[in-house]
DOVEX-94837 format. One line per 2 residues: number of its first residue (from 1); their letters; for each residue x, y, z of N, C-alpha, C, O. Coordinates in pm, 1 decimal, decimal comma. Example, Ala and Ser with C-alpha at 12.3 -4.5 7.8 and 13.67 -1.06 7.14 Angstrom:
BEGIN
1> as> 1319,0 -569,0 780,0 1230,0 -450,0 780,0 1320,0 -330,0 780,0 1423,6 -331,9 846,5 | 1285,0 -225,0 708,0 1367,0 -106,0 714,0 1290,0 3,0 787,0 1340,9 113,8 803,9
//
This chain:
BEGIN
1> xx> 13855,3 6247,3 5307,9 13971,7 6163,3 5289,5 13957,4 6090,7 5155,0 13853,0 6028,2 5136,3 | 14061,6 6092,5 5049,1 14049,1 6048,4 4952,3 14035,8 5880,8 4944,5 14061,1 5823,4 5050,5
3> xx> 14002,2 5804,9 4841,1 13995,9 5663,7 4859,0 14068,3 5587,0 4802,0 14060,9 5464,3 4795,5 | 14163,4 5677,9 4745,1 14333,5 5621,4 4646,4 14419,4 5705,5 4721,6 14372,5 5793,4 4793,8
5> xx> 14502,8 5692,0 4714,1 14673,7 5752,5 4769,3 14761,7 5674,4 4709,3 14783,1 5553,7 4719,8 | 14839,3 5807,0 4606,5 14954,1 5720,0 4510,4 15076,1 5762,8 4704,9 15064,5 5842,5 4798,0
7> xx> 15178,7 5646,2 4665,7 15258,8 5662,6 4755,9 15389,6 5554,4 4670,7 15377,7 5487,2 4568,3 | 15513,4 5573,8 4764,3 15650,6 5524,7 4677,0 15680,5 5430,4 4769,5 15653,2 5443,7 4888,8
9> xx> 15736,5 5333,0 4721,3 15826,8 5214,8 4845,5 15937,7 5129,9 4747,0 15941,6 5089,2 4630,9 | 16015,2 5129,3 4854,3 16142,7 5030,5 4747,9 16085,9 4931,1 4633,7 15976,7 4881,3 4660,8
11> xx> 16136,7 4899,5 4525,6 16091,2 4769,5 4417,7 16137,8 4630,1 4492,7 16065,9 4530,2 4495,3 | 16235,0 4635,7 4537,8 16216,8 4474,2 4607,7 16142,4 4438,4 4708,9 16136,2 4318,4 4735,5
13> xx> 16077,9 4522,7 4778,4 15961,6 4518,3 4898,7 15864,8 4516,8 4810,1 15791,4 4418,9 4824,0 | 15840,2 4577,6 4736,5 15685,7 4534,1 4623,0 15733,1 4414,9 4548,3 15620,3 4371,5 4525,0
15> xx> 15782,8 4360,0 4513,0 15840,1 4274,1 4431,1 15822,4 4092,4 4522,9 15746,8 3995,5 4516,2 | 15918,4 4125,5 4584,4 15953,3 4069,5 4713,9 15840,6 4014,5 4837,0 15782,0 3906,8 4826,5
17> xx> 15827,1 4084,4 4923,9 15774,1 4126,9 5063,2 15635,2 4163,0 5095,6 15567,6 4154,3 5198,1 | 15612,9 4207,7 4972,2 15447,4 4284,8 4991,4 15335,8 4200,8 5050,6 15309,0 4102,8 4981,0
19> xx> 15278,4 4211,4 5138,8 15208,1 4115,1 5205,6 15213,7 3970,5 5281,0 15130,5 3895,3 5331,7 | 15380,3 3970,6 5258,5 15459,7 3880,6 5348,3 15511,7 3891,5 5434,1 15520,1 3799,6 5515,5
21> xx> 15575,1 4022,6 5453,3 15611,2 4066,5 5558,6 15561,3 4053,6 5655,0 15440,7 4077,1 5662,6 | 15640,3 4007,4 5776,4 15581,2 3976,3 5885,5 15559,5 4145,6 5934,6 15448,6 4183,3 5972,6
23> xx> 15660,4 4226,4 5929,8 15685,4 4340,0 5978,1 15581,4 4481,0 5912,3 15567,0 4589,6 5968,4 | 15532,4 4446,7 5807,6 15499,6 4532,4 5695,6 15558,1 4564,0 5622,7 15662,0 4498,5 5614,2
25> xx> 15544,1 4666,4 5530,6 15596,8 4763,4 5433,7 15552,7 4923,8 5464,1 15445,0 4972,9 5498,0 | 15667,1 4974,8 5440,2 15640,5 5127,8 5433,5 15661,7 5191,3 5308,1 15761,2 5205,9 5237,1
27> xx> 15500,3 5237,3 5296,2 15475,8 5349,8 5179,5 15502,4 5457,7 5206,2 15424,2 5495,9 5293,2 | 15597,6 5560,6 5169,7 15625,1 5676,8 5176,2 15541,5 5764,6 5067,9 15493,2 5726,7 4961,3
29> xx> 15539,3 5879,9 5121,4 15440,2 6005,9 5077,5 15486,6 6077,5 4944,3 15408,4 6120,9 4859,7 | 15644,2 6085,0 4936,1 15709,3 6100,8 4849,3 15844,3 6028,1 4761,3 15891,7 5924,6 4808,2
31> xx> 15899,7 6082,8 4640,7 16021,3 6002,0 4651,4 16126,7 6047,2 4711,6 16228,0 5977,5 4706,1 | 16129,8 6154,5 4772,7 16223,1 6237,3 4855,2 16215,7 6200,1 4979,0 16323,1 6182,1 5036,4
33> xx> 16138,7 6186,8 5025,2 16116,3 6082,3 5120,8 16132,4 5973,9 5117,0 16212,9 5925,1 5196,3 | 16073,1 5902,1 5037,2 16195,1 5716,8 5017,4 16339,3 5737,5 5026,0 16415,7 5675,9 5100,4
35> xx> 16362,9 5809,2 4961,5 16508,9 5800,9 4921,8 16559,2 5843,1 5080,2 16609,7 5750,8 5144,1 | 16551,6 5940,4 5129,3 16613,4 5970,9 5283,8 16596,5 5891,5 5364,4 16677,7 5889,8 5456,9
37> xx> 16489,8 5796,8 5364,3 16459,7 5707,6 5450,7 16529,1 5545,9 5439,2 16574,4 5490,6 5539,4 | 16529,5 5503,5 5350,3 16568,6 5396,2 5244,3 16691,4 5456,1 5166,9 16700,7 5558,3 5099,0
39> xx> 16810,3 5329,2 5209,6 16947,7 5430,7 5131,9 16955,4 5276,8 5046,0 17071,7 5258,0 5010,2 | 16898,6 5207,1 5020,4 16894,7 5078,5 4921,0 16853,3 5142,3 4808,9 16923,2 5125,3 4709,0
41> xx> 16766,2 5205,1 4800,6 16683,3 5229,3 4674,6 16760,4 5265,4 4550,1 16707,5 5279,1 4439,8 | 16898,6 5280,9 4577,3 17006,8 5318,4 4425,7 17017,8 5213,8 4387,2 17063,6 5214,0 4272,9
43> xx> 16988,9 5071,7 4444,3 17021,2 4949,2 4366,8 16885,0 4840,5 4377,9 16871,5 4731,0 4323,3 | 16771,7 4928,9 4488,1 16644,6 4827,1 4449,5 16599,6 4897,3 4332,2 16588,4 4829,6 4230,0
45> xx> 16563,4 5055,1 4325,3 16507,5 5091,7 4247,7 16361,9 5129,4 4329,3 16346,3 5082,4 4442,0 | 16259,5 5212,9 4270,8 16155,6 5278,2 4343,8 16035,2 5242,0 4295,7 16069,5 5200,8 4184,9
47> xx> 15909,8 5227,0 4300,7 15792,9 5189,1 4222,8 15682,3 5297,7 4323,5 15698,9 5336,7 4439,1 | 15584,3 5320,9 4240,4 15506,7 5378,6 4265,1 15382,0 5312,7 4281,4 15325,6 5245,4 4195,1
49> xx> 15337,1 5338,2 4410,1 15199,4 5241,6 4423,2 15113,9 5310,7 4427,6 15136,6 5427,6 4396,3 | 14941,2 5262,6 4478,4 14811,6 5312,3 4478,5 14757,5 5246,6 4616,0 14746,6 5124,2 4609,1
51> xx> 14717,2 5312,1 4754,7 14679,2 5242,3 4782,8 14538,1 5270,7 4847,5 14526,3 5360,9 4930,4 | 14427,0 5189,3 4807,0 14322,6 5195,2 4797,8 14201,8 5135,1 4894,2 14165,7 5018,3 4908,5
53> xx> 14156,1 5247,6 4950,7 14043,0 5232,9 5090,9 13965,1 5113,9 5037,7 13944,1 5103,8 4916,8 | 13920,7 5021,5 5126,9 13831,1 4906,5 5050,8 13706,6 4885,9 5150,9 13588,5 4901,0 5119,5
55> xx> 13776,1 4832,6 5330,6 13631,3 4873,0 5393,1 13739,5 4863,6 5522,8 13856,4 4828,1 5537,3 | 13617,4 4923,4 5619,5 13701,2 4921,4 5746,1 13649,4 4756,0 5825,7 13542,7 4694,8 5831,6
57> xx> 13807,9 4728,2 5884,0 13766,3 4587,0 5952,0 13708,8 4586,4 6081,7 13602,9 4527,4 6103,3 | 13784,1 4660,9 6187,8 13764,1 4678,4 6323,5 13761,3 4865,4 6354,7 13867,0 4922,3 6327,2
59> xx> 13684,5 4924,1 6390,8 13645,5 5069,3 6477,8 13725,8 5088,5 6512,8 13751,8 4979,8 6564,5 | 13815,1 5156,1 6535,6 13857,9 5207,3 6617,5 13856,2 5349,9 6670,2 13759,9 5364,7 6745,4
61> xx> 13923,8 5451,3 6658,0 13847,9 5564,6 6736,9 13765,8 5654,8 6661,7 13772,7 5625,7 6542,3 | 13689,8 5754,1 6684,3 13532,4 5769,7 6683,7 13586,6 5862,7 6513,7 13490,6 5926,4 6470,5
63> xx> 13689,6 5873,5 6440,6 13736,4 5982,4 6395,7 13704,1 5818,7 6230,6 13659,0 5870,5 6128,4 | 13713,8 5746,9 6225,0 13734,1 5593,8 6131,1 13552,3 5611,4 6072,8 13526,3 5584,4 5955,6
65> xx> 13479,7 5641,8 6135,8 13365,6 5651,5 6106,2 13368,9 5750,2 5978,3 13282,3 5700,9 5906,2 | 13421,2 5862,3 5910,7 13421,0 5897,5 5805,4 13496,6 5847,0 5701,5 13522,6 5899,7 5593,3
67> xx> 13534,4 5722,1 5752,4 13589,8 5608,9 5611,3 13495,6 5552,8 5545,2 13510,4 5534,9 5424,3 | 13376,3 5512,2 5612,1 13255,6 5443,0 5555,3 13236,2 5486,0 5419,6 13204,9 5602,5 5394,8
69> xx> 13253,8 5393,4 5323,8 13231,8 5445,4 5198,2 13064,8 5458,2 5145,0 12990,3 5376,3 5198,7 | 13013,6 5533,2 5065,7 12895,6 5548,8 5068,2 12819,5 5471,1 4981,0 12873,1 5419,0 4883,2
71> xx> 12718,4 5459,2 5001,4 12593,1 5283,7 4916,7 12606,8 5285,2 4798,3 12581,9 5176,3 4746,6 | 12645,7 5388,0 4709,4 12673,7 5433,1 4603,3 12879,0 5389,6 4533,8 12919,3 5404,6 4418,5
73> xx> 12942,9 5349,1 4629,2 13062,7 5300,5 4634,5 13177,4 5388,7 4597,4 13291,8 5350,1 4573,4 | 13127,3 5529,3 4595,2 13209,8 5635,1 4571,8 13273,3 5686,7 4660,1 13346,9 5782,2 4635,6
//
C-alpha cells in the first residue's frame, strides 16, 4: 500500500471545511469521479490533494497491520 495517494475534492471543502467538518470530507479517486459525484464543482472549482499515511491510531482488523511503516520511515 502506497504512503501518498494524490486524490480530488471540491476547493471550498479544502478551502473551507477541511478538518472542520463535523461530517468529513470526501476525497475522490478521480476528477471524473468528483465531478459525477459533486455537481458544485463548476462554481467551487477542484483541487488536487495528497493524502499521506502518518501512523496508525487504533487496530483494527488483522489486515491494518501492513500499514506499520518501517524503522527506516519509508
Amino acid at each position: 500500500m502506497p504512503e501518498t495517494v494524490t486524490g480530488y475534492m471540491c476547493a471550498t471543502d479544502w478551502e473551507f471545511e477541511l478538518g472542520e467538518a463535523a461530517g468529513g470530507n470526501i476525497v475522490y479517486a478521480s476528477v471524473a469521479d468528483a465531478k459525477e459525484h459533486r455537481k458544485c464543482l463548476d462554481g467551487c472549482g477542484i483541487v488536487e490533494v495528497k493524502v499521506t499515511f502518518s501512523r496508525v491510531i487504533e487496530k483494527g482488523n488483522r489486515w491494518i497491520d501492513q500499514l506499520e511503516p518501517n524503522p527506516e520511515g519509508k
